[in-house]
N, C-alpha and C positions, 0 to 999 in steps of 0.2 A: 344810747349812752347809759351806762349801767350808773347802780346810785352809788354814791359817795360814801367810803368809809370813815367813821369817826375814829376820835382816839382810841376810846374804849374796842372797838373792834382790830384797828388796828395794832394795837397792842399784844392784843390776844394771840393775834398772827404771828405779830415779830416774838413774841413768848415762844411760839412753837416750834417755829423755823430757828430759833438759835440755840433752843435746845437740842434740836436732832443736828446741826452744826457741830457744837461743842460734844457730842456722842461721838459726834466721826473724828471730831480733831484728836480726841483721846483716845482713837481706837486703832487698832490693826485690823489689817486684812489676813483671813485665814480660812482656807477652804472653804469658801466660798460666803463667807459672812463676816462681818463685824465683831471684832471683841476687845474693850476695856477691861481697867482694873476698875475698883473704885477708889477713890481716892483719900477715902480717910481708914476703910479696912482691906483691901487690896484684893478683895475678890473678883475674879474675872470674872463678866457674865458678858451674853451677846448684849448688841448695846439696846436690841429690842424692849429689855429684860432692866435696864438702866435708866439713871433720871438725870439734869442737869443739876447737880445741887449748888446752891449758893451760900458763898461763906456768910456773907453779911447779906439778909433778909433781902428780897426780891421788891418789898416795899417800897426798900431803899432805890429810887427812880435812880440818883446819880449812878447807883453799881449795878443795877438789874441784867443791864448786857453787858458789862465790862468781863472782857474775858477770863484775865487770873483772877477773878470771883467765883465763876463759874464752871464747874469742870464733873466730866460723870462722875456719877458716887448712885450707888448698890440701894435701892425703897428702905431696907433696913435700915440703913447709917441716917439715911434724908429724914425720912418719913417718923419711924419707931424708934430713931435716937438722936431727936432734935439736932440732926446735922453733926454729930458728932466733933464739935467745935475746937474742942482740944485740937481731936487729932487730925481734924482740918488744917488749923492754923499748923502746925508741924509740916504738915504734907506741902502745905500752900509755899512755905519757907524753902523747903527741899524741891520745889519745883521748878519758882521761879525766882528763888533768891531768900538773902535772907533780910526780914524787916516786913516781907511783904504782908503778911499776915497783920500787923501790926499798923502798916501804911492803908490799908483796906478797912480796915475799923476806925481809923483816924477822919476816914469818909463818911460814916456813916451820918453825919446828921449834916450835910449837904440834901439840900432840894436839887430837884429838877424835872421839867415841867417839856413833857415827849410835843412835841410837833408831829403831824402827820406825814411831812417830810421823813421827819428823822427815823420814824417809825418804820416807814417806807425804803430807807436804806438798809435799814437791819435786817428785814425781810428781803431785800434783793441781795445784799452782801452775804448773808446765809444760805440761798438756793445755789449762789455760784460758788462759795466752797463747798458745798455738798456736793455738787456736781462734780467738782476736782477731785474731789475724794474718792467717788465712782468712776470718776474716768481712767483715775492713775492706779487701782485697787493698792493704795499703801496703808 
């Protein structure tokens, strides 16, 4: 029997696996690879080349895998231009409605304290839409 993962690893995992998820949910299939916009300056790259970025800080447990949080965005906009907030919120609004931007910041200072469980579905509900992704190449 293998050893036991804690949260802190668990975590890590479901971090990984929902990000290459949310790459595939925002991407197309095209000649044989992967391609997103990003979502706050609209450059297409393969989604190898893409990060998951989060509108409201990943710290924040309650939104960390909440999907309309979450969505590709380009190392430049994430990384070198503190998420580009503005025009996140914009994009966030145009995507999946409008408020949403605004109902997502409303969240941010909720806790929420991951279970090994819950960790654990994140991680299996991520490899089986990956998998659909690859299966159906859309």
């Amino acid at each position: 029997m293998g050893k036991v993962k804690g949260v802190a690893q668990l975590r890590q995992e479901a971090d990984k696996w929902f990000s290459k998820y949310v790459r595939y949910r925002d991407s197309i299939y095209r000649d044989g690879e992967r391609y997103a916009d990003c979502i706050t300056c609209g450059v297409e790259k393969n989604i190898k080349q893409l990060q998951a970025g989060h509108f409201v800080s990943r710290r924040v447990n309650k939104l960390r895998f909440e999907e309309t949080n979450v969505n590709a965005q380009c190392t430049g906009c994430n990384m070198f231009k503190q998420g580009e907030q503005y025009l996140y919120a914009k994009a966030l609004d145009y995507k999946y409605g409008e408020g949403t931007a605004e109902n997502l910041m409303s969240q941010r200072h909720l806790t929420h304290k991951f279970t090994n469980d819950e960790l654990q579905q994140i991680i299996d509900d991520s490899k089986t839409q990956i998998k659909w992704y690859e299966d159906n190449k859309v």
